[in-house]
C-alpha positions in Angstrom: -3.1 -57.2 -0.5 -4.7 -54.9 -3.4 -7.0 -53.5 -1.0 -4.5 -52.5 1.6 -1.7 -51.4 -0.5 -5.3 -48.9 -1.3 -5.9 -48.1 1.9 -2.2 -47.2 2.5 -2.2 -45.0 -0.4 -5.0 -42.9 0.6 -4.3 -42.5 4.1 -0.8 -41.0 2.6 -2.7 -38.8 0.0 -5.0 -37.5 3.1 -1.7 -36.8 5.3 -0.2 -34.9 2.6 -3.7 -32.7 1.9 -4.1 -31.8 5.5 -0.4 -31.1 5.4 -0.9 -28.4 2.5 -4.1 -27.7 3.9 -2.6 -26.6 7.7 0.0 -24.8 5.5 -1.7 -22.2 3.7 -4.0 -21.8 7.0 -0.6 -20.8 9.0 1.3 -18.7 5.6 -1.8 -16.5 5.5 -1.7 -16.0 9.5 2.0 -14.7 8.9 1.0 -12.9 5.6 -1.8 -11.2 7.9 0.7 -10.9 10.8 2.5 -8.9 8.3 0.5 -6.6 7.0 -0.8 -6.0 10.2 2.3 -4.7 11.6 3.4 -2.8 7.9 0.7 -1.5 6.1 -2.7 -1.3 8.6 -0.5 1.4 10.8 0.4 3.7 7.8 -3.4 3.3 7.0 -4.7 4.1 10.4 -2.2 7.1 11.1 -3.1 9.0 7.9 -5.5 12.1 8.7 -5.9 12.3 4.8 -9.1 10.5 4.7 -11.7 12.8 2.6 -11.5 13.0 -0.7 -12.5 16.4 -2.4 -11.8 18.2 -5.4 -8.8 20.6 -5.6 -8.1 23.5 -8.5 -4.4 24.6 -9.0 -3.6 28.3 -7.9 -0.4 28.4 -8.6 2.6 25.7 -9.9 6.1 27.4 -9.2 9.2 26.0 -9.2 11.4 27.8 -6.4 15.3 27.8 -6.3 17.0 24.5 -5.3 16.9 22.5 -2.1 18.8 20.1 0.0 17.7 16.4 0.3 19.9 13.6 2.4 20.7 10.6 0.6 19.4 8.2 2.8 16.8 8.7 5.8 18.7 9.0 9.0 22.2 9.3 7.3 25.1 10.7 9.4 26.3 11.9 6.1 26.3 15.5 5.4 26.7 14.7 1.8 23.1 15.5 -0.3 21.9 16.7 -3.6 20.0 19.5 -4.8 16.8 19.4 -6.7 14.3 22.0 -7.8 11.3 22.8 -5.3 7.9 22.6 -6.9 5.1 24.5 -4.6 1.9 23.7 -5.8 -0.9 26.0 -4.0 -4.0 25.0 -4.7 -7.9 25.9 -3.3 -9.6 23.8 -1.5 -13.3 23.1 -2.9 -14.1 21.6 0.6 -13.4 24.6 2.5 -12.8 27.2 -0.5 -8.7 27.4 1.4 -5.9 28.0 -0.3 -3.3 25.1 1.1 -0.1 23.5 -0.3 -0.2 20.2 -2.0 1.9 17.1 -1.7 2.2 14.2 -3.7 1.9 11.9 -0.7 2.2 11.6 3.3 5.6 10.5 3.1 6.4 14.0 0.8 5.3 16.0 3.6 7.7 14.1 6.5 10.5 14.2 3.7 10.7 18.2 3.0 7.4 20.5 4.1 8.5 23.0 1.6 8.2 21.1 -1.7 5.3 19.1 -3.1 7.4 16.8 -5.0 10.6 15.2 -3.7 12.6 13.0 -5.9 12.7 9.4 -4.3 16.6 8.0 -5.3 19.3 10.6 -6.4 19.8 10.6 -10.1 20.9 12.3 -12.8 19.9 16.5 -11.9 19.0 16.9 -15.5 16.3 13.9 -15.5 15.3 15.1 -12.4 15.0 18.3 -13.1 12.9 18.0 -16.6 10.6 15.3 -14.5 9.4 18.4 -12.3 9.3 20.6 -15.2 7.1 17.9 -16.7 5.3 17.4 -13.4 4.5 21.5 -13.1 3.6 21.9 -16.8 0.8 18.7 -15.8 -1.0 20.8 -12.7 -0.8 24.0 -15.3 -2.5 21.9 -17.7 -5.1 20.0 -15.6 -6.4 22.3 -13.4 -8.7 20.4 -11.4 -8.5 16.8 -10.0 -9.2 14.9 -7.1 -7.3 15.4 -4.1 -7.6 14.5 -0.1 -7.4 16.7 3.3 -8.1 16.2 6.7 -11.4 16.3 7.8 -10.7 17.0 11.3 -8.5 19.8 10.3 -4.7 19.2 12.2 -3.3 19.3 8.8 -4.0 22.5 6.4 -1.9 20.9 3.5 -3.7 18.6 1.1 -2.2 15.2 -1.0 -3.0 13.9 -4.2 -2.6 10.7 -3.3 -2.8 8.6 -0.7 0.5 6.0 0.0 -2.3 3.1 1.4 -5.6 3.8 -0.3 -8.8 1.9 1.3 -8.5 0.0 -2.4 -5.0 -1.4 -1.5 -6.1 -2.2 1.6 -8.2 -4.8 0.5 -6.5 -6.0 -1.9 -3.9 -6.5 0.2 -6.0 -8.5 2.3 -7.4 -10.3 -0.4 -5.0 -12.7 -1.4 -3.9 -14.3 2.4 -7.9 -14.4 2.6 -7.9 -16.7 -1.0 -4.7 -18.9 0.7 -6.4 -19.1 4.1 -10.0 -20.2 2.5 -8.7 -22.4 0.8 -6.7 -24.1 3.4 -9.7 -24.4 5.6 -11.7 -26.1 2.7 -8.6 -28.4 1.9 -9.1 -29.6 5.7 -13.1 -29.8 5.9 -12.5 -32.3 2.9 -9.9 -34.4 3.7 -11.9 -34.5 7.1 -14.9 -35.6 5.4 -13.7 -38.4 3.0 -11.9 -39.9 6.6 -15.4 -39.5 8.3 -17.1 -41.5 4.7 -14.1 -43.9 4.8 -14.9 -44.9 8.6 -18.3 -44.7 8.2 -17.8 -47.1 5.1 -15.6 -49.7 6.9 -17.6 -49.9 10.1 -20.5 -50.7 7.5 
């Protein structure tokens, strides 16, 4: 009776391991599904790939500019900001070219390198790109990246998906879905020993 009520109890334990086993094998599929369809494209379109060593020309802060609430608003309503243009020279090529904080900066407004991400207060906005400027002015070299192949003339400083992020976004659906398969191989072997055993 002992012996069965045993049996019973590790036949349930073995169900429920290849349960959470089969489970983290198919939430790291979706978590690769996922970033396969989010992040790998905004990696792969990028042109910025080279990383070089830019030296600030010039920092200026131009007259205000126009930015839409929202992406795709109907909404004529928008808010002004100031319009840093950061030129600097290109070690790679010796060019002069504009700079923008990121890939999305350039799609957002060509004409500034910095573009404030959520509307908020104009004077906190407009001392964080006084701060920003007075920061190139100060450091006058640091790494940047441009396009190697050359479609885009304009330089960021960083990169939204760098190679780093990349992996580490990979790295934690690669954990889940190792571990799932080891969870399996070894609720698969203690059946195989537990046959093996009884047939003995």
């Amino acid at each position: 009776m002992l012996g069965k009520k045993l049996v019973t109890a590790q036949k349930r334990g073995e169900t429920r391991a290849l349960c959470l086993g089969l489970g983290m094998v198919a939430c790291s599929m979706m978590m690769y599904f996922f970033i396969g369809i989010t992040i790998v494209p905004f990696y792969t379109k990028s042109v910025w790939t080279t990383e070089t060593v830019c030296k600030v020309l010039k920092a200026n802060i131009k007259d205000k500019v126009f930015c839409p609430n929202s992406e795709g608003s109907e909404d004529e309503e928008v808010f002004p900001y100031p319009c840093l243009q950061v030129w600097v020279n290109l070690t790679a090529s010796g060019q002069e070219v504009m700079l923008y904080q990121t890939e999305d900066t350039l799609e957002r407004n060509p004409k500034c390198s910095y573009v404030p991400d959520k509307l908020e207060n104009s004077k906190e906005v407009k001392a964080r790109i006084e701060t920003i400027a007075s920061n190139f002015k100060k450091y006058q070299t640091f790494p940047c990246y441009y396009d190697p192949g050359g479609t885009q003339t304009s330089v960021i400083l960083s990169r939204l998906y760098p190679s780093k992020g990349l992996l580490f976004a990979f790295l934690w659906p690669t954990l889940m879905f190792t571990g799932g398969c080891l969870i399996i191989v070894l609720v698969k072997i203690s059946q195989y020993v537990s046959v093996l055993s009884a047939w003995q």
